[in-house]
SERO-4910 file (N, C-alpha, C, O; in steps of 0.05 Angstrom, whole numbers):
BEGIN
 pado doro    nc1    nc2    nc3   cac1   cac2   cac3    cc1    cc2    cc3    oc1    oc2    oc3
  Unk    A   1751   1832   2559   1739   1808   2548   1743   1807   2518   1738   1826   2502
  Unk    A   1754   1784   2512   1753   1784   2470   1726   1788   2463   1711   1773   2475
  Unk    A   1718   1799   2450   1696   1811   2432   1695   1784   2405   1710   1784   2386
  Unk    A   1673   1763   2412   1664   1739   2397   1664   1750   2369   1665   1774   2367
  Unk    A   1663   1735   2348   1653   1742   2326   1636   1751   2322   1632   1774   2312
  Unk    A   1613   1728   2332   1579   1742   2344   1571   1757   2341   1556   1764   2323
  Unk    A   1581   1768   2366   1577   1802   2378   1584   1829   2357   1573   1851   2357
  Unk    A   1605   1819   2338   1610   1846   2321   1586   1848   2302   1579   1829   2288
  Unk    A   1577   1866   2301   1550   1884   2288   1555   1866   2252   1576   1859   2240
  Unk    A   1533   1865   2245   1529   1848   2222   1552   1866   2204   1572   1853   2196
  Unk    A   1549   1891   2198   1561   1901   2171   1586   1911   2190   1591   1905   2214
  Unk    A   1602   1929   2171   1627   1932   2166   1627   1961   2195   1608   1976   2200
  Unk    A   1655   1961   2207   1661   1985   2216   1673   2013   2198   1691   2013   2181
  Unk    A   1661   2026   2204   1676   2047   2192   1704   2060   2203   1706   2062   2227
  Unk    A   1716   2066   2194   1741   2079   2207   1733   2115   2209   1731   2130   2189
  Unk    A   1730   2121   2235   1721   2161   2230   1757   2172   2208   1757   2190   2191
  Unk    A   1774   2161   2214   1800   2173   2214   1803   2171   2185   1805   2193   2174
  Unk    A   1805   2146   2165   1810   2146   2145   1786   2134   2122   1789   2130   2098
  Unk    A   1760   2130   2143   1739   2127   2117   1743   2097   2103   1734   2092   2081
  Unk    A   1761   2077   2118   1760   2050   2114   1749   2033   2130   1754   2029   2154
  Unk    A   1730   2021   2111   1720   1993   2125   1735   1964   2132   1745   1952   2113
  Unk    A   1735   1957   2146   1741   1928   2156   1728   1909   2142   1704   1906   2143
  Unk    A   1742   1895   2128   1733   1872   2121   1696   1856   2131   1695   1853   2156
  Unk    A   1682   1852   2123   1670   1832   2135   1670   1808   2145   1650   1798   2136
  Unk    A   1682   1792   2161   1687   1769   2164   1674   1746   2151   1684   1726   2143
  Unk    A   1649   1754   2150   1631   1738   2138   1635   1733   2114   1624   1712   2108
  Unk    A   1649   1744   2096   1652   1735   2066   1680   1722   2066   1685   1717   2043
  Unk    A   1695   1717   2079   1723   1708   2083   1716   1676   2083   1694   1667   2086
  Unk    A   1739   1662   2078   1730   1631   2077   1762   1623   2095   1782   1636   2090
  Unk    A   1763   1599   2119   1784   1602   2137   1804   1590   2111   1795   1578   2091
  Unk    A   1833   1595   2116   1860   1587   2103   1868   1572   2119   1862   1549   2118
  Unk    A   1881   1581   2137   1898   1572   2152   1903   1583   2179   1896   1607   2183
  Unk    A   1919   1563   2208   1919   1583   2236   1939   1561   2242   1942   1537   2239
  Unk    A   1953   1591   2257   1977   1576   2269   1977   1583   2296   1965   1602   2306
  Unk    A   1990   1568   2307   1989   1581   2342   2025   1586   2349   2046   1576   2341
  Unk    A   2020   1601   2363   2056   1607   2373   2058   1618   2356   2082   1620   2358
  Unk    A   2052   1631   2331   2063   1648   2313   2088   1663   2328   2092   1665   2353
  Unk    A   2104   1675   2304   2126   1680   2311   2121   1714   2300   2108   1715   2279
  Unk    A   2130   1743   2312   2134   1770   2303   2163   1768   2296   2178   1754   2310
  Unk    A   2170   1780   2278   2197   1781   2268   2223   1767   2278   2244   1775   2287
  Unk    A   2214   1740   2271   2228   1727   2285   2231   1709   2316   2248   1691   2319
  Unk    A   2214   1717   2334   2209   1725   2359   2185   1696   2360   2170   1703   2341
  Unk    A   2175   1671   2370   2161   1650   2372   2140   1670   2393   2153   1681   2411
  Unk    A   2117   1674   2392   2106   1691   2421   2087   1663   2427   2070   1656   2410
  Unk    A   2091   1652   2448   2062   1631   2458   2047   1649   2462   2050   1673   2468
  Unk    A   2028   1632   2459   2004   1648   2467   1994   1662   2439   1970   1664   2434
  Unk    A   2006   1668   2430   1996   1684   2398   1985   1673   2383   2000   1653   2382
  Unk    A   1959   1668   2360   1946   1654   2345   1940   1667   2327   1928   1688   2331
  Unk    A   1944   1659   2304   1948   1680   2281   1926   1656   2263   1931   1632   2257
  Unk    A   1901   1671   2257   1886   1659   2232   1877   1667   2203   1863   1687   2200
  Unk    A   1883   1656   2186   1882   1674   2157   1857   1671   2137   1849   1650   2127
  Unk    A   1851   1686   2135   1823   1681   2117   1824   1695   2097   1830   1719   2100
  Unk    A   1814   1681   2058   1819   1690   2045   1791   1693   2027   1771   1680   2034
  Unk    A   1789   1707   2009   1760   1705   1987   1778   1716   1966   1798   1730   1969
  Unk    A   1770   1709   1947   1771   1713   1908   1753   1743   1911   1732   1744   1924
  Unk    A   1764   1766   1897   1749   1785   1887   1760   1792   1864   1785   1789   1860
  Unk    A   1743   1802   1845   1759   1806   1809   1777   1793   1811   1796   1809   1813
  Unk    A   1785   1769   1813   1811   1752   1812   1833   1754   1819   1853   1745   1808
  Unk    A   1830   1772   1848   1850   1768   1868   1844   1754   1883   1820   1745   1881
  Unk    A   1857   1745   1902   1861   1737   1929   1862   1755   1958   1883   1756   1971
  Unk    A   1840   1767   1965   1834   1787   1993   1841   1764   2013   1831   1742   2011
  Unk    A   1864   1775   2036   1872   1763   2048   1869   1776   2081   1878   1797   2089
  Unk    A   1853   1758   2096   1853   1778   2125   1868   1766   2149   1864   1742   2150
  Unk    A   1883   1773   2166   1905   1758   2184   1883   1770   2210   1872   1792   2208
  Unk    A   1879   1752   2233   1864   1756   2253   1874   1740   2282   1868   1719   2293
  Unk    A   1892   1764   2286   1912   1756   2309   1903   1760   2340   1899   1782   2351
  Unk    A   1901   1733   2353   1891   1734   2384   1907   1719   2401   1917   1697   2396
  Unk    A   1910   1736   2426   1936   1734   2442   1925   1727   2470   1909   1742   2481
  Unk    A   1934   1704   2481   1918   1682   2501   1885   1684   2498   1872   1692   2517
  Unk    A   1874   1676   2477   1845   1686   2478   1830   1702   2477   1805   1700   2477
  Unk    A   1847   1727   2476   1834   1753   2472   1842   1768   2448   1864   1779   2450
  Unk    A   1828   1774   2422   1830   1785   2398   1842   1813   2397   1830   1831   2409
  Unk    A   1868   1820   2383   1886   1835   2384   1888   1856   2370   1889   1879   2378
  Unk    A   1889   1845   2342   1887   1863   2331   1881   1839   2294   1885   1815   2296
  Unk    A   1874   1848   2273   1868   1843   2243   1885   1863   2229   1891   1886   2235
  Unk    A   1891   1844   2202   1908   1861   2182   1895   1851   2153   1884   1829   2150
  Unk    A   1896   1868   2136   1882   1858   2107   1900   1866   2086   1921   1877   2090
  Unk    A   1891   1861   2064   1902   1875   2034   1899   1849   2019   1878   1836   2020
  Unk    A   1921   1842   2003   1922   1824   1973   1948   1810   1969   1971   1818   1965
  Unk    A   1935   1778   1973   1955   1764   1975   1986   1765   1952   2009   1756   1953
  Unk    A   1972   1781   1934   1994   1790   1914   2015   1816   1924   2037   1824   1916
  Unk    A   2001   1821   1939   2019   1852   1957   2036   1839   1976   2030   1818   1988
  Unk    A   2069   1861   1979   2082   1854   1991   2065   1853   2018   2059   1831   2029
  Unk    A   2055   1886   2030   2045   1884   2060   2024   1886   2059   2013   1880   2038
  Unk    A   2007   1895   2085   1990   1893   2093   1979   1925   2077   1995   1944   2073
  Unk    A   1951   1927   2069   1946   1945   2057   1933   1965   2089   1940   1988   2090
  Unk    A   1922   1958   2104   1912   1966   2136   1913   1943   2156   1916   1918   2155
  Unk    A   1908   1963   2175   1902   1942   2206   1884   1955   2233   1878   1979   2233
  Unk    A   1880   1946   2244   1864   1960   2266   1870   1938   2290   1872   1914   2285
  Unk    A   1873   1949   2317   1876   1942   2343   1846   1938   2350   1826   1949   2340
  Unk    A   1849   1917   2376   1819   1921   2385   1831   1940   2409   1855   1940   2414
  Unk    A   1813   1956   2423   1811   1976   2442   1818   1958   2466   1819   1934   2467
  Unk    A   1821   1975   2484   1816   1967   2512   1783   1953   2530   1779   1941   2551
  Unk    A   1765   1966   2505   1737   1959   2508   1734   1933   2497   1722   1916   2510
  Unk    A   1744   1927   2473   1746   1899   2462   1737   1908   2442   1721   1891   2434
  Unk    A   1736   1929   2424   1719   1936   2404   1742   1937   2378   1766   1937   2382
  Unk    A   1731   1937   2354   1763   1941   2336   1761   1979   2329   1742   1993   2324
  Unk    A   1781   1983   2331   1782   2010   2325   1789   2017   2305   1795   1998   2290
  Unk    A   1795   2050   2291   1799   2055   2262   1816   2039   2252   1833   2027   2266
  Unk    A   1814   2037   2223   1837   2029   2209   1852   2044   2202   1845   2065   2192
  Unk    A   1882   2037   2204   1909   2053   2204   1919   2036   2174   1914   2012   2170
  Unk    A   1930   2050   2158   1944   2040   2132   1971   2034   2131   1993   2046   2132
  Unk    A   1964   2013   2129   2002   1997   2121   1997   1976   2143   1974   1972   2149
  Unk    A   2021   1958   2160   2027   1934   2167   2018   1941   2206   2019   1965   2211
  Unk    A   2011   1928   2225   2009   1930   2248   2029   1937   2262   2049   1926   2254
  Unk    A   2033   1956   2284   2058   1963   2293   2051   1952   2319   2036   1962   2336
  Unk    A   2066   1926   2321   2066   1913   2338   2092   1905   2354   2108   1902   2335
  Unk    A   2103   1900   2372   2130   1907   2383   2129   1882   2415   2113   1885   2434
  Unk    A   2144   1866   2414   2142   1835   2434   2163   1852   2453   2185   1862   2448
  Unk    A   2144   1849   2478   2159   1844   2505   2173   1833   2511   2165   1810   2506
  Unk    A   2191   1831   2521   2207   1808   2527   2235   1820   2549   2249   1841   2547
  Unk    A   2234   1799   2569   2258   1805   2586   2288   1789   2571   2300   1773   2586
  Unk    A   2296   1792   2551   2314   1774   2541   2316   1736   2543   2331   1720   2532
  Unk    A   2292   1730   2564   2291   1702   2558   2274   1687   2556   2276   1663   2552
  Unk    A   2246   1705   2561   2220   1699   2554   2198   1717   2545   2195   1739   2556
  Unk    A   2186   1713   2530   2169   1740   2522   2138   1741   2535   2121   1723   2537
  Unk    A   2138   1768   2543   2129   1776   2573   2097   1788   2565   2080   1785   2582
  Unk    A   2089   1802   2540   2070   1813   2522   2074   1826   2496   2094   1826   2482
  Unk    A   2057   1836   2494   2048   1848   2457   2047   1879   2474   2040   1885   2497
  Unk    A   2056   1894   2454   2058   1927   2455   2038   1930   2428   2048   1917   2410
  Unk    A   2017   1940   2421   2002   1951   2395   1998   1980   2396   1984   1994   2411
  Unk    A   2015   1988   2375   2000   2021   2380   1968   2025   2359   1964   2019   2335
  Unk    A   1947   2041   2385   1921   2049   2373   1926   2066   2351   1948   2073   2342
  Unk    A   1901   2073   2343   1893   2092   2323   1903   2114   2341   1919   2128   2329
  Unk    A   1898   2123   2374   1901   2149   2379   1926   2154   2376   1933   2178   2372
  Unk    A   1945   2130   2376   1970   2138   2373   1981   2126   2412   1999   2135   2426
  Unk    A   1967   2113   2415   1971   2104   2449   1985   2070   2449   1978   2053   2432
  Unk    A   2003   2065   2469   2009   2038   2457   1994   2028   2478   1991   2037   2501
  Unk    A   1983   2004   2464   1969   1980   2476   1975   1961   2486   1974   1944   2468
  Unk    A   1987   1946   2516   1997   1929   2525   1981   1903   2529   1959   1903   2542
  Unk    A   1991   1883   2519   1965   1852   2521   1997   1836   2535   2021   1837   2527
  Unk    A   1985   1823   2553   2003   1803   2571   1984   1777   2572   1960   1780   2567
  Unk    A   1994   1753   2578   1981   1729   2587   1962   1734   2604   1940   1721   2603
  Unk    A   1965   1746   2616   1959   1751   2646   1934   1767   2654   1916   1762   2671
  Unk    A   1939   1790   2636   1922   1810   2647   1898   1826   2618   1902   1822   2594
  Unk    A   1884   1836   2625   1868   1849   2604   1884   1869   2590   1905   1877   2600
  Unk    A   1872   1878   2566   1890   1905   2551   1891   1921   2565   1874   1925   2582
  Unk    A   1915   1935   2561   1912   1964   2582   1928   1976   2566   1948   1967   2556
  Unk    A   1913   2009   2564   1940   2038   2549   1963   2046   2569   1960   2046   2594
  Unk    A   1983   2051   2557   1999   2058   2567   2006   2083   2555   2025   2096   2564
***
């Protein structure tokens, strides 16, 4: 099941692995959302990519919050002045978001050469995460 905004616990997750917090959503203000977003090139339906930004010391904190047929995938953050993503975190198989991993999402499109079939995410454990139209997350 996607894990609502709602439902995520008022304050911040901690990451056990690297001692980073997740953004709060709550201080973020929406930018912008695209649907069909495209991975390197690659159009994925079904993919919905929303961006939310806040002013801190006069940057621009930028959070990307990517959900794949309705079910929340995975978030990426850092500074709209930065090339990449400063972290990211997958949601679990439980629907929960898990540690944050540093640097850009390693995310990798299915595809039988003429349609694209799901999302591959690898976890924090280091396990890849399969999301299809179709079916709930599952490790592989």
């Amino acid at each position: 099941m996607p894990t609502p905004i709602g439902a995520v616990p008022g304050g911040t997750h901690l990451s056990l692995r690297y001692h980073v917090k997740a953004p709060n959503l709550a201080h973020f203000h929406p930018h912008a959302v695209i649907d069909d977003i495209d991975l390197d090139g690659v159009v994925v339906p079904g993919l919905r990519a929303e961006f939310l930004r806040r002013e801190v010391d006069g940057r621009t904190a930028m959070l990307s919050r990517y959900s794949y047929s309705g079910r929340e995938v995975f978030q990426a953050w850092g500074y709209l002045d930065e090339e990449h993503c400063r972290y990211f975190a997958v949601y679990g198989v439980d629907g929960r978001l898990e540690a944050a991993q540093a640097g850009c999402p390693r995310v990798r499109v299915l595809s039988d050469g003429e349609r694209v079939a799901g999302l591959a995410l690898r976890s924090a454990s280091g396990v890849w995460l399969i999301a299809t139209p179709a079916a709930e997350l599952a490790a592989v």
